[in-house]
N, C-alpha and C positions, 0 to 999 in steps of 0.2 A: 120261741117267743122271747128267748131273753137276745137283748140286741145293745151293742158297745158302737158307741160314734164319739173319735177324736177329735180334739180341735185346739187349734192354739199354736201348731207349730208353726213355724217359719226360720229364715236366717238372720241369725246373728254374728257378732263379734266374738272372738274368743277370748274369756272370763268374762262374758255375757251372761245374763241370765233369762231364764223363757220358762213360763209354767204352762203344760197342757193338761189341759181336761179331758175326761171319757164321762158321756151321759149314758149312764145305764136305766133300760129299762125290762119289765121283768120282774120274776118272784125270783129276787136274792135276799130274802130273808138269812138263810144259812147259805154260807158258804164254806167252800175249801180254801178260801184265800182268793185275794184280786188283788193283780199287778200290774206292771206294765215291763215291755219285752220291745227290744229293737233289733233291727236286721238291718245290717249295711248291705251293698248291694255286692254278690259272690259268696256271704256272710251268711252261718246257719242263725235264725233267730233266738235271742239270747234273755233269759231274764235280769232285770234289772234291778225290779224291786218286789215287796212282796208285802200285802199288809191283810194279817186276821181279823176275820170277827171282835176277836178282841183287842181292839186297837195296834198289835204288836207289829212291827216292820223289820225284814231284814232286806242288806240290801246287797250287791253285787259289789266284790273291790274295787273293780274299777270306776266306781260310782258313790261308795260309800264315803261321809261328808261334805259331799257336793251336791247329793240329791235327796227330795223327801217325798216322799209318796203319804199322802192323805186323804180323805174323803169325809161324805157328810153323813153325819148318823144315819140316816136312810139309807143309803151307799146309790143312792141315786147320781152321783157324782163322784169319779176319782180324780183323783189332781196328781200333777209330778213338778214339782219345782224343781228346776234345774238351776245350780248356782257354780259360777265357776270353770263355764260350758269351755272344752277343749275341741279341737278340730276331731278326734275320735271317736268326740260324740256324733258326729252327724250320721245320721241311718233312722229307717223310717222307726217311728216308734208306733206300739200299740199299745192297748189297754184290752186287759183277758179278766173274767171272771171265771173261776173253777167252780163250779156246781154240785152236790151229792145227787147221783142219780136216784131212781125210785128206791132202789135196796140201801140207799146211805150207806153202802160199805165202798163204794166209788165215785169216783169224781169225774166229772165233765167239762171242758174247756169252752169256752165261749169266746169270739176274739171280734174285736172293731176293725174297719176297715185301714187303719194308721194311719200318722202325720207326718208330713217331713219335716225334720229338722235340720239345719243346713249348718252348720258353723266354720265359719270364711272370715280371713281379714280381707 
């Protein structure tokens, strides 16, 4: 039931900036955390960012002060502002919610179907 839809990306210029969104819907009251993860292509899928229940975010070096991962109190929406955008960043990106399963001693991945992101001079 719980379902992730990206939107936002497209191409830009390099030290461009582009913000995508994921509408979540679904019981994500509690979570394990919800991020977002990109894969170039040949590329294992990689996290990027990563933001708690409790507001707290960390995020990936190769990304950290360049990108902000937020959402809205509901968590009905996550956001990724990307600032700064390098040719490296281009690879699809996604947005995943982690879930506690029935027994809350585990967690469950949920993932959107991703966006491209292109960065091209």
């Amino acid at each position: 039931q719980v379902q992730l839809v990206e939107s936002g990306g497209g191409s830009v210029q390099p030290g461009g900036s582009l913000n995508v969104s994921c509408s979540v819907s679904g019981n994500i009251s509690i979570t394990c955390g919800m991020g977002w993860y990109r894969q170039a292509p040949g590329e294992e899928r990689e996290l990027i960012a990563l933001i708690g229940d409790d507001g707290t975010a960390v995020y990936a070096d190769s990304v950290e002060g360049r990108f902000t991962i937020s959402r809205t109190n509901a968590k009905t929406t996550l956001y990724l502002q990307m600032n700064n955008l390098k040719v490296e960043d281009t690879a699809v990106y996604y947005c995943a919610a982690e879930l506690p399963t029935t027994s809350s001693t585990t967690c469950d991945k949920y993932w959107g179907q991703g966006t491209q992101v292109t960065v091209s001079s």
